[in-house]
C-alpha positions in Angstrom: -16.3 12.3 -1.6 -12.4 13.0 -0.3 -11.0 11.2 2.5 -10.3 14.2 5.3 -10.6 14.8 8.9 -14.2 16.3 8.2 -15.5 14.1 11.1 -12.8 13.6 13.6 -12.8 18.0 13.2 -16.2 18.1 14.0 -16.1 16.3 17.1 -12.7 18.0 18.1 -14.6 21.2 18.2 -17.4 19.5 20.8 -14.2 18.8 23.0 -13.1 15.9 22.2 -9.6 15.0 22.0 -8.8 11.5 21.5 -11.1 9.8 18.1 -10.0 6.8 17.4 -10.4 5.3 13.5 -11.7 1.6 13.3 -11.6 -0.4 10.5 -11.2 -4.5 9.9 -9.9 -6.6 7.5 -10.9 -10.0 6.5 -14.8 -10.6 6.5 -14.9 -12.2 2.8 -11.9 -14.9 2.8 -12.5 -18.4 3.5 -9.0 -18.9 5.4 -7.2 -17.0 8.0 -8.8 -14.3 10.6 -9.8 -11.6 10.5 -8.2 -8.3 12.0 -9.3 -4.7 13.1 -6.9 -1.8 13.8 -8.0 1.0 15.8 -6.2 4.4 15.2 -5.9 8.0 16.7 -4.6 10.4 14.3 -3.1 13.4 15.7 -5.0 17.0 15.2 -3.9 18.5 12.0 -2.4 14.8 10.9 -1.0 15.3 6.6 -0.3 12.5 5.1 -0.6 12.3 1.0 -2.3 9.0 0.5 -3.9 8.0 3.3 -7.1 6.3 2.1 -9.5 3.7 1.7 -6.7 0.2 1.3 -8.8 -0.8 -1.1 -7.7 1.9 -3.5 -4.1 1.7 -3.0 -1.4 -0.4 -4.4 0.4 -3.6 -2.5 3.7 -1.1 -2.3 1.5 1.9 -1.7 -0.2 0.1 1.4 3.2 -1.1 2.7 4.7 1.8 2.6 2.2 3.9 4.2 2.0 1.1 7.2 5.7 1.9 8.2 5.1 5.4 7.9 1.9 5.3 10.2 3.3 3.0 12.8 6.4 4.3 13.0 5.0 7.7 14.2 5.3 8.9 17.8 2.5 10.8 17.5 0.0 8.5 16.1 -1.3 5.8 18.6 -2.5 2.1 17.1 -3.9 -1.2 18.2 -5.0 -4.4 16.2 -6.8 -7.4 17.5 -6.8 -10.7 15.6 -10.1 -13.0 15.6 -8.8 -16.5 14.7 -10.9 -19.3 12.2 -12.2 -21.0 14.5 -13.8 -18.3 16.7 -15.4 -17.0 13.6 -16.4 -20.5 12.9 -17.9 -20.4 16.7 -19.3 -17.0 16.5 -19.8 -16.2 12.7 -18.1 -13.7 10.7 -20.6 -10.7 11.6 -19.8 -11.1 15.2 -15.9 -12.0 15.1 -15.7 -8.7 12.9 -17.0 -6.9 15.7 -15.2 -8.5 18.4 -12.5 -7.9 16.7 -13.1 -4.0 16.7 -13.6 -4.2 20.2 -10.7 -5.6 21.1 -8.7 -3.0 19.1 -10.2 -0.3 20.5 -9.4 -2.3 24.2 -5.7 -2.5 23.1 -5.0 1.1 22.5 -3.0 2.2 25.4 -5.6 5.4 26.3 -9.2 4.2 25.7 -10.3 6.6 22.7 -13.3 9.4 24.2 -15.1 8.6 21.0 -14.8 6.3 17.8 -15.5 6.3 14.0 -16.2 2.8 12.9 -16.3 1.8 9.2 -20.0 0.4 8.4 -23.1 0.3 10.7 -23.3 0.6 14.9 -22.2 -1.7 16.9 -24.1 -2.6 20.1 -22.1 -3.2 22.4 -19.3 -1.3 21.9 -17.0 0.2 24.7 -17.1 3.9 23.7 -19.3 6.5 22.3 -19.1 6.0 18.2 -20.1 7.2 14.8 -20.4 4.4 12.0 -19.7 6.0 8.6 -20.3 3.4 6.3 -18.1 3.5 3.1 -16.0 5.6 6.0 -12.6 4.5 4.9 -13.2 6.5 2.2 -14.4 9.6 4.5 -12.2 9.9 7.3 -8.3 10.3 7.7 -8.8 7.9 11.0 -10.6 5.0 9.5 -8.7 4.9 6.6 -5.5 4.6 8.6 -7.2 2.0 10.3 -8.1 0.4 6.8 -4.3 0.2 5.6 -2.8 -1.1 9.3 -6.0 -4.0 9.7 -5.4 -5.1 5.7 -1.2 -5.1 5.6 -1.1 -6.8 9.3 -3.5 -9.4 8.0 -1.6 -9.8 4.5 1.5 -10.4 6.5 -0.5 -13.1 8.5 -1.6 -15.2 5.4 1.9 -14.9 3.8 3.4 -16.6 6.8 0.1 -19.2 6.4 1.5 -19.9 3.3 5.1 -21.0 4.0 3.4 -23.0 6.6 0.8 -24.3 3.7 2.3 -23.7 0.7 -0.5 -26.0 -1.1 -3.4 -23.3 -1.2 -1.0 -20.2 -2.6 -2.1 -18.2 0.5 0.1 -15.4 -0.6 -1.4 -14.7 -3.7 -4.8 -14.9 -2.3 -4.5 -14.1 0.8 -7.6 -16.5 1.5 -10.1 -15.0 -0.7 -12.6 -17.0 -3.3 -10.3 -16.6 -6.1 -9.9 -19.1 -8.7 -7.0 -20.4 -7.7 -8.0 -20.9 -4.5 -11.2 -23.1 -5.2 -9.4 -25.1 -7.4 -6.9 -25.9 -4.4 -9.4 -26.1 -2.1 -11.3 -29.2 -3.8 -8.1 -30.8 -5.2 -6.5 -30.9 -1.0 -9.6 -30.5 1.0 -9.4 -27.6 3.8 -6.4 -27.0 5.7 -6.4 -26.0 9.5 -6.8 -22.6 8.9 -10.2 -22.9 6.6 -13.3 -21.1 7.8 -14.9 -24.8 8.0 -18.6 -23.0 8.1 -18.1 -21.1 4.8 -20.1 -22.5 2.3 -17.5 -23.1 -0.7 -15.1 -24.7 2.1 -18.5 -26.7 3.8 -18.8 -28.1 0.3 -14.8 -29.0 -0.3 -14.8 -30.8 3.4 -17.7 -33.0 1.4 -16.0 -33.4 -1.7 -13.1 -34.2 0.1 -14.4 -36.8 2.3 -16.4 -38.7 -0.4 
């Protein structure tokens, strides 16, 4: 399947005018938040790699962020769940805050939305999930690349501030690396504390 503006098209033709793209960024680390961009594409919007994040290069990602935020025509919101909310609330529901609030911070509230993965109940507008849908639509794969570079740029920053846990290599994912850190300095303030493999270094740690 191609990555188009099959859907947003479809509802455009029902009348509607302003589809906002939703994506997030962040459910699988054990450090750092996790963030959602909303998007609204313009009608017609052409842009060559605009795609799932996940199949694009660092540089490729980058450079398609400051292409898509730095259009007039294109309007964008993201919304930042910290670690410890998603400690309070578990990952499932910070990720969905987290859409929310993008879809809040957009400076006209979208008519409808197309959300990457299942429904979300509640949710403050009418919306289609599309799982796998950063792969299907234009919107939420715009969505995909602002959510994953704004929250790159967050745990690169995290690691200047931690240098320890090589934050910006990982970017707080399982990796090797970052296990190994994790049990030789225990969890830093920005650890998911109720994520298993960091639950079992706050033990190690303390024994």
């Amino acid at each position: 399947m191609r990555c188009t503006l099959k859907h947003e098209n479809a509802l455009r033709k029902n009348g509607l005018q302003r589809i906002a793209g939703i994506d997030e960024a962040g459910r699988g680390p054990l450090a750092g938040p996790v963030v959602a961009a909303a998007v609204i594409l313009p009608a017609g919007f052409r842009h060559a790699i605009v795609d799932d994040s996940k199949k694009l290069t660092p540089r490729q990602r980058d450079e398609t962020y400051a292409a898509l935020v730095s259009r007039p025509d294109i309007t964008w919101a993201v919304a930042v769940v910290e670690h410890d909310e998603i400690d309070r609330i578990n990952i499932h529901r910070a990720s969905h805050e987290a859409m929310r609030r993008a879809v809040r911070a957009l400076s006209a509230l979208p008519e409808h939305a197309l959300i990457d993965g299942r429904p979300i109940r509640p949710f403050p507008i009418p919306h289609t999930a599309l799982v796998k849908g950063d792969g299907l639509s234009k919107s939420i794969a715009a969505a995909s690349i602002i959510a994953k570079v704004t929250r790159d740029r967050i745990m690169i920053r995290a690691d200047a501030e931690f240098p320890s846990y090589g934050f910006a290599r990982h970017k707080g994912y399982a990796t090797e690396l970052h296990i190994e850190r994790l049990k030789t300095h225990g969890p830093c303030p920005i650890h998911r504390k109720t994520f298993l493999p960091v639950a079992q270094g706050i033990l190690a740690f303390a024994s």
